[in-house]
N, C-alpha and C positions, 0 to 999 in steps of 0.2 A: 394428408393424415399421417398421422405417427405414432405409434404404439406403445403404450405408459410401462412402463417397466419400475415396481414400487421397489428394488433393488439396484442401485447403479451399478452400470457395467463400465470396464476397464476403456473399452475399446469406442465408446458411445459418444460421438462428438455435441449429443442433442445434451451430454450432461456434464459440457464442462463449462464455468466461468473464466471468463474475461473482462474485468472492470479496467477503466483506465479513465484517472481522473484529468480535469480537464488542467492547463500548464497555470500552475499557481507561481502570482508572483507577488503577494501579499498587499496588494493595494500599490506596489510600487514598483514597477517595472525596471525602469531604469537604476537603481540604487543595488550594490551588492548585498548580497544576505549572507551569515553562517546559521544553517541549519544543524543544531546538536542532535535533536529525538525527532520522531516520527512513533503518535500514537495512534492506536488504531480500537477501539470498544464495537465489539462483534459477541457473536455466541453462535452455539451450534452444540446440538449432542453427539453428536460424534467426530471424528479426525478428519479435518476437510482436505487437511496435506497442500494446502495453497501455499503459494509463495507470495511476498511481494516485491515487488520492484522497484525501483528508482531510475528517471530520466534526468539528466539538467540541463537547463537552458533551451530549449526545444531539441533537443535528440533523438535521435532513434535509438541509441543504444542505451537499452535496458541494464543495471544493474541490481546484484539481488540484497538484498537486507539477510543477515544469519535469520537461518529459524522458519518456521510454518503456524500458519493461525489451527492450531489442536484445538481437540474437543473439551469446550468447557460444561459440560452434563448440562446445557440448557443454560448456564445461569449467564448475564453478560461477564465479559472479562475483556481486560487492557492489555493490550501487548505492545511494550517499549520497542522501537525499532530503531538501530544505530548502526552504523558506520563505523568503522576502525578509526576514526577521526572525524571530526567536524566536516559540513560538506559547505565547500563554498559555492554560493551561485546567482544568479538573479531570479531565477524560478525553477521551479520543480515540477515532476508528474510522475505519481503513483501509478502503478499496475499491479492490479491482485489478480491472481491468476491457478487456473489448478483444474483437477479432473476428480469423479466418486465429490460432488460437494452433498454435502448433506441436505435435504428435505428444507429443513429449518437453520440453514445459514442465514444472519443476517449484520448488517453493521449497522453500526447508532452511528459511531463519528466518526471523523479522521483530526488530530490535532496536528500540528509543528509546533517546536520550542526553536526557536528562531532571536535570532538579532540582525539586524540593521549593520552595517559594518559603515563605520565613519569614513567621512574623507580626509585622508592627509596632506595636509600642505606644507612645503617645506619652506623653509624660514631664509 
C-alpha cells in the first residue's frame, strides 16, 4: 500500500517519470539517418521540469536536448527539440524523464524530421 499524496513531493520516488522509447530506426536499420528535429505534442497544467534525452545507435549514454516540457495551462503544445547540429546515426532513443510531473501530464506523439543519408560511390 502506498499513501496518495494530492501535492507532489521533491523527495517521492512513487512520483517521478521515466519514459524511454523503444530504439527507433525508421523501418531501416541498416542505412545511415540525419536526424535535424525531434517533436514532441504533450500538455500539462503545470511545470513538469522534465528533461528529454537522446541515445544513438544502442547506447547507454544519455544525451540532453536544451530546454524542459513547461506548462502549457491544459491545452496541447509542440515542442521543437534540436541539437547544435544535425545528429547522424542509424537509430535513436528518446528518454523523457523528471520529478513533481503533474496530475495531468500527457503526450499525444513523438515525430523525427529525418533523412536517409545516400551512399557514395566513388568514380
Amino acid at each position: 500500500l502506498f499513501k496518495w499524496y494530492d501535492v507532489p513531493r521533491d523527495n517521492d520516488k512513487q512520483n517521478t517519470f521515466d519514459l524511454a522509447t523503444k530504439e527507433v530506426t525508421f523501418d531501416k536499420p541498416h542505412n545511415l539517418k540525419r536526424i535535424y528535429q525531434a517533436y514532441i505534442t504533450y500538455r500539462c497544467s503545470l511545470d513538469s521540469g522534465m528533461s528529454v534525452q537522446y541515445s544513438l545507435d544502442g547506447g547507454t549514454t544519455f544525451t540532453s536536448f536544451a530546454g524542459t516540457l513547461d506548462s502549457t495551462n491544459g491545452q496541447w503544445s509542440v515542442v521543437a527539440l534540436l541539437g547544435s547540429s544535425p545528429i547522424n546515426c542509424y537509430s535513436i532513443q528518446l528518454r523523457i524523464n523528471g520529478k513533481r510531473v503533474p496530475y495531468d501530464f500527457q503526450i499525444n506523439d513523438i515525430t523525427f524530421v529525418y533523412r536517409i543519408r545516400g551512399v557514395k560511390l566513388g568514380a
